[in-house]
C-alpha positions as a Markdown table, in Angstrom:
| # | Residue | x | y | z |
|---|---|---|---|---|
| 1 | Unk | -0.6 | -22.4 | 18.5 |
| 2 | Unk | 1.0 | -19.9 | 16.4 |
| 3 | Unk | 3.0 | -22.3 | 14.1 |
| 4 | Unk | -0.9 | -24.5 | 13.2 |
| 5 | Unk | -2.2 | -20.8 | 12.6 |
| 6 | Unk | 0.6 | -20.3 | 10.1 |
| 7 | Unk | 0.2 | -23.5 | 8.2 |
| 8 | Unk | -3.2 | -22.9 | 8.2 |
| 9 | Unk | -2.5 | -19.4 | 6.8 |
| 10 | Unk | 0.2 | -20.7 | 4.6 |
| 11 | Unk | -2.0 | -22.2 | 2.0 |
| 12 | Unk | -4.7 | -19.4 | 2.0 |
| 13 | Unk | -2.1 | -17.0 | 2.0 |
| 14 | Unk | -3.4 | -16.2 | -1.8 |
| 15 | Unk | -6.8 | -15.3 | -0.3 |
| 16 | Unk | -5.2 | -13.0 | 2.8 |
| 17 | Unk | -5.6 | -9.7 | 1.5 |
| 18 | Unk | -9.4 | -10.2 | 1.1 |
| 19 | Unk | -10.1 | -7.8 | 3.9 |
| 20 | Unk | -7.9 | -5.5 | 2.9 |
| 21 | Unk | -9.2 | -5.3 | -0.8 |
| 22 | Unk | -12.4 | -5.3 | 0.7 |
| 23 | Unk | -12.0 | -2.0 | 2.9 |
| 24 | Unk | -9.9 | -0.1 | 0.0 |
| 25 | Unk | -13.0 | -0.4 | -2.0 |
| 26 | Unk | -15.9 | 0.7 | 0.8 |
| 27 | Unk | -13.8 | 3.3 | 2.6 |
| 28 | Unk | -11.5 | 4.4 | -0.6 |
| 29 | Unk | -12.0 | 8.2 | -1.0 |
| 30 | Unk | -11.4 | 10.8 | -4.3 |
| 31 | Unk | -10.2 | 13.4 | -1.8 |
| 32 | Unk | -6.8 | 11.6 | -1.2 |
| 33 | Unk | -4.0 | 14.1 | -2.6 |
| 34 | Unk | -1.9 | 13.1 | -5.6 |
| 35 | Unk | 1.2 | 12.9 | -3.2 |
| 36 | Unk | -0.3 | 10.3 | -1.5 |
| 37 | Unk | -1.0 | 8.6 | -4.8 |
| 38 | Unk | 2.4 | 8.7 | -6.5 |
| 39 | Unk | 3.7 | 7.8 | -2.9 |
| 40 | Unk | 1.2 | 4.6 | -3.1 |
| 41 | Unk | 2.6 | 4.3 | -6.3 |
| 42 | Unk | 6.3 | 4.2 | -5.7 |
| 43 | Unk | 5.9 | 2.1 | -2.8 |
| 44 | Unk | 4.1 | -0.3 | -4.8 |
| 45 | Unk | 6.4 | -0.8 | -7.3 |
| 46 | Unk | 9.6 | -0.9 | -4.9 |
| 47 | Unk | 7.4 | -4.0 | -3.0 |
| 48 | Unk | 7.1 | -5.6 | -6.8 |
| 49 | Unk | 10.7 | -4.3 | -7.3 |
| 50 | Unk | 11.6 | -6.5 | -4.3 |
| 51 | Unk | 9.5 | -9.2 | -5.1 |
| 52 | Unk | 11.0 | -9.8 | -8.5 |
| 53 | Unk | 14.4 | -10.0 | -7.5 |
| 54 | Unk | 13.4 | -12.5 | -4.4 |
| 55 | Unk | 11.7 | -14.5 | -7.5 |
| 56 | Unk | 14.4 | -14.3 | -9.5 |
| 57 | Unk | 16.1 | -16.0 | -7.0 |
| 58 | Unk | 14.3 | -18.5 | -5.6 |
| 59 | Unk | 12.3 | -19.4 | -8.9 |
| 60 | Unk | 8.3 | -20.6 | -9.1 |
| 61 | Unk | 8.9 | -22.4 | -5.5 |
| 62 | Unk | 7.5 | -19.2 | -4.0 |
| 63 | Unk | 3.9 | -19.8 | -5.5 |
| 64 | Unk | 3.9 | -23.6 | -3.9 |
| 65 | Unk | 0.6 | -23.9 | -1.2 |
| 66 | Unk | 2.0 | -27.2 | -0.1 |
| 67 | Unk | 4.9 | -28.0 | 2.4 |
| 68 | Unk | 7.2 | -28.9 | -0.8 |
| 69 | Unk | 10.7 | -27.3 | -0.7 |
| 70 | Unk | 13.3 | -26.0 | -2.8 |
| 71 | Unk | 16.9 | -25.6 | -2.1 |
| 72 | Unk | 17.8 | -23.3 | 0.4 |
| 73 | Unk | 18.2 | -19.7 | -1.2 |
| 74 | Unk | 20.3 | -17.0 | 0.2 |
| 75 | Unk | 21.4 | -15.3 | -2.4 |
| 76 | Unk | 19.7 | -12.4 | -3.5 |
| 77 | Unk | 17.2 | -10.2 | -1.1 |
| 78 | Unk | 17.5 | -13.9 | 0.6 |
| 79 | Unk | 21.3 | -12.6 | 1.8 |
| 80 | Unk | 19.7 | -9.7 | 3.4 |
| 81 | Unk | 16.7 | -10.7 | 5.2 |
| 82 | Unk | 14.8 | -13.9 | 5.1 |
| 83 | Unk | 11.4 | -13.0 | 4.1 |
| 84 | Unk | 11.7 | -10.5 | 1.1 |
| 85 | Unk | 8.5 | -11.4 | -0.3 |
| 86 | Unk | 6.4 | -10.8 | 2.5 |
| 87 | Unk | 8.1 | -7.5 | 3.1 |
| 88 | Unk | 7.7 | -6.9 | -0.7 |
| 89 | Unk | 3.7 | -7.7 | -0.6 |
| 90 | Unk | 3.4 | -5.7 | 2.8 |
| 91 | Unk | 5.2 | -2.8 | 0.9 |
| 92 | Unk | 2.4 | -3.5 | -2.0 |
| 93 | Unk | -0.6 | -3.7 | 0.4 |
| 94 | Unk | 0.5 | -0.4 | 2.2 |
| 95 | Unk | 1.2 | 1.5 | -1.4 |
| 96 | Unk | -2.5 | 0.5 | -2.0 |
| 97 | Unk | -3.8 | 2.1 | 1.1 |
| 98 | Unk | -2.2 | 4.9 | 0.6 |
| 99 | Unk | -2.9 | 5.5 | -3.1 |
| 100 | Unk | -7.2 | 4.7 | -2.8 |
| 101 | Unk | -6.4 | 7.7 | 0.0 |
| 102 | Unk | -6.8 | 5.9 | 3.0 |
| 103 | Unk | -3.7 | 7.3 | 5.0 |
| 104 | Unk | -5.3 | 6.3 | 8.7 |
| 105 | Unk | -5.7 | 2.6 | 7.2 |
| 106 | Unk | -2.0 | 2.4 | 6.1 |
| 107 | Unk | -1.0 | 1.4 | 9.7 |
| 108 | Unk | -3.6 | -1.0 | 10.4 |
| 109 | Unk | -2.9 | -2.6 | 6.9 |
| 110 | Unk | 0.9 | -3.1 | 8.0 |
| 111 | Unk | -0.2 | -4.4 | 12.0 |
| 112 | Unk | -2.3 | -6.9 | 10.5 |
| 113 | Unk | 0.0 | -8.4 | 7.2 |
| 114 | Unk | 2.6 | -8.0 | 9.9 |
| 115 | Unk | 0.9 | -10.5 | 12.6 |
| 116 | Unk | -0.1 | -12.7 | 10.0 |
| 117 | Unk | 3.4 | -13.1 | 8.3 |
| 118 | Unk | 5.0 | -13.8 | 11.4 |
| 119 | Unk | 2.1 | -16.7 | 12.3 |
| 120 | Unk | 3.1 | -18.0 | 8.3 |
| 121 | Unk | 7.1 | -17.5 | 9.0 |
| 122 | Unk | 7.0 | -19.6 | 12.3 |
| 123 | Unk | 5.4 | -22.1 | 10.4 |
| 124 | Unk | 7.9 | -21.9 | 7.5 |
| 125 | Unk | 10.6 | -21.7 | 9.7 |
| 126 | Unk | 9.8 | -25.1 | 11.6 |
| 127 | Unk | 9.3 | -26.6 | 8.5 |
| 128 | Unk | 12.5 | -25.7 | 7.1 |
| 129 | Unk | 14.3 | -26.4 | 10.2 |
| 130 | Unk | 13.3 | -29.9 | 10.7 |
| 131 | Unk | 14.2 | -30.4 | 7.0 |
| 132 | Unk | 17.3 | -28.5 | 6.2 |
| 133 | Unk | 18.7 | -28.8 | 10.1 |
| 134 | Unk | 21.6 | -27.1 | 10.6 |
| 135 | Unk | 22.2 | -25.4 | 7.5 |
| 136 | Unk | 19.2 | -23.5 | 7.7 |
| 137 | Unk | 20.2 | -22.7 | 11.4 |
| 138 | Unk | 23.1 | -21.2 | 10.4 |
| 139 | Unk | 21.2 | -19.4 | 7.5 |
| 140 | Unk | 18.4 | -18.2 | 10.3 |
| 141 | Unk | 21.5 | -16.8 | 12.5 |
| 142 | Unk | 23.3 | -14.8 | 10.0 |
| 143 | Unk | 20.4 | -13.4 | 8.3 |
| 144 | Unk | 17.5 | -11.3 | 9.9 |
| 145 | Unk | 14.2 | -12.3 | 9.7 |
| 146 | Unk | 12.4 | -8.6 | 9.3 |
| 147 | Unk | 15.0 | -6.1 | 8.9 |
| 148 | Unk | 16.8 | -6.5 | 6.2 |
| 149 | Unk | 20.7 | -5.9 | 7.5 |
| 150 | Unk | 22.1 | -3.7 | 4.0 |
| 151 | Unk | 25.5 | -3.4 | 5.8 |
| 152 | Unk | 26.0 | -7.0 | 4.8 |
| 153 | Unk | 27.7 | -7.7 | 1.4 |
| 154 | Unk | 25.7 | -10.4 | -0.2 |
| 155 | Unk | 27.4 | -13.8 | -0.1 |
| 156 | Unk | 27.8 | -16.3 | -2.1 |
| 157 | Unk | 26.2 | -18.9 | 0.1 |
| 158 | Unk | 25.3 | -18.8 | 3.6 |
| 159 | Unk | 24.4 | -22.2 | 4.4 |
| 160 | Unk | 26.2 | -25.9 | 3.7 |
| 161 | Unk | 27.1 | -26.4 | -0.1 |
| 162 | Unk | 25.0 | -29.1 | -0.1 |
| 163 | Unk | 21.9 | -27.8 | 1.2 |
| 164 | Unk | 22.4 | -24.2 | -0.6 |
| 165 | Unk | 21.0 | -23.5 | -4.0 |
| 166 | Unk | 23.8 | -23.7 | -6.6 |
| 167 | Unk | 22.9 | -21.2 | -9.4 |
| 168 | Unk | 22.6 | -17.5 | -9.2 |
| 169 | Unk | 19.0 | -17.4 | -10.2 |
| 170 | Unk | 16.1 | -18.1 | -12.8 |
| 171 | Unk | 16.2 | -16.2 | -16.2 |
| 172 | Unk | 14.1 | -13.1 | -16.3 |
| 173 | Unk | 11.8 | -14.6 | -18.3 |
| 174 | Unk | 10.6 | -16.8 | -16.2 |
| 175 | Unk | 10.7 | -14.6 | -13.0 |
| 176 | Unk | 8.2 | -12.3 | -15.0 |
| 177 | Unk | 5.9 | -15.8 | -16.0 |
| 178 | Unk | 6.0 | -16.5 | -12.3 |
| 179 | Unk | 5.1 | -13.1 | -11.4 |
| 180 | Unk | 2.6 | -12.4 | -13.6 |
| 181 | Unk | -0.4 | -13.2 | -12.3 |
| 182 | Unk | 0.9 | -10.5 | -9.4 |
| 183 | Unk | 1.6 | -7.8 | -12.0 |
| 184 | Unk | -1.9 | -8.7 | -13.4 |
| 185 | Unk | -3.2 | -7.9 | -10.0 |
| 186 | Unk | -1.4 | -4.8 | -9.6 |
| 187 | Unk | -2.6 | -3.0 | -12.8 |
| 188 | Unk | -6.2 | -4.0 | -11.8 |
| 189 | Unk | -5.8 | -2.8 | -8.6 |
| 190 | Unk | -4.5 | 0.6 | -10.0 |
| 191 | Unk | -7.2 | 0.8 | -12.5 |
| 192 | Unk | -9.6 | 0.5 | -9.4 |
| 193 | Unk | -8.1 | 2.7 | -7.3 |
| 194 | Unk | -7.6 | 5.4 | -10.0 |
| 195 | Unk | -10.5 | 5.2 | -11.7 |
| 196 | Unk | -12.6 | 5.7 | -8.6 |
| 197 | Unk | -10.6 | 8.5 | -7.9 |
């Protein structure tokens, strides 16, 4: 049940944070204090921060709706945990929250991105696994799935040479191209949330 709700949720995944958007601009409030914005602020740019360097890594696969894969990553954030993205866009959504001044709504924002991750990652991770087999098995038990485990040093490669990805990562160039329609969505989002400030 909760691996179908994650494919289902894996190609709407764009179209997730619709709720969320929605509340930040009927409950957002001009009494939030500018601590609370800069702190929206930082931890929206440490959730791009961490999303760039997961892109840089794992390249334009990351914006694929379908069940087509790349290589097996885990270099990178992917040496630390296994889902740096979704930890990067729940570190967005909550810096969001908390910059439109909606401090109470931070941890609601976080259960529910949280519960609907997990439904996409079991999805993912059955995918993967009945693809990539053992080498991603070995990748799944040496790297945490949620909490990133910084004690680590990064690897090389995790998994089977012939399953792991080979280069060190995409140019910056085209981790920013792939990116951009996220940074795009940022700035609007700030110019929102500012603005109505």
């Amino acid at each position: 049940m909760v691996v179908r709700l994650g494919g289902w949720l894996f190609k709407r995944r764009s179209w997730l944070p619709i709720p969320i958007v929605s509340l930040l601009l009927l409950l957002r409030t001009s009494s939030g204090s500018a601590e609370r914005l800069w702190l929206g602020v930082a931890l929206v740019a440490a959730g791009e921060m961490l999303r760039l360097w997961a892109v840089h890594h794992i390249g334009v696969i990351s914006r694929t709706r379908g069940e087509r894969l790349g290589p097996l990553i885990s270099t990178g954030p992917f040496a630390y945990v296994r889902n740096p993205l979704y930890l990067g866009n729940m570190a967005l959504w909550v810096g969001f929250t908390l910059a439109a001044g909606l401090l109470w709504l931070a941890p609601m924002v976080c259960v529910l991105l949280a519960l609907e991750y997990h439904a996409i990652v079991r999805w993912e991770e059955e995918l993967l696994l009945a693809r990539m087999g053992p080498p991603y098995r070995a990748y799944m038990s040496a790297v945490p799935r949620w909490a990133p485990n910084l004690r680590r040093r990064e690897p090389a490669a995790l998994a089977a040479p012939a399953q792991a990805s080979a280069h060190t990562g995409y140019s910056w160039r085209d981790t920013l191209a792939s990116e951009r329609s996220t940074l795009l969505e940022i700035a609007l989002g700030f110019l929102v949330v500012v603005g109505l400030r």
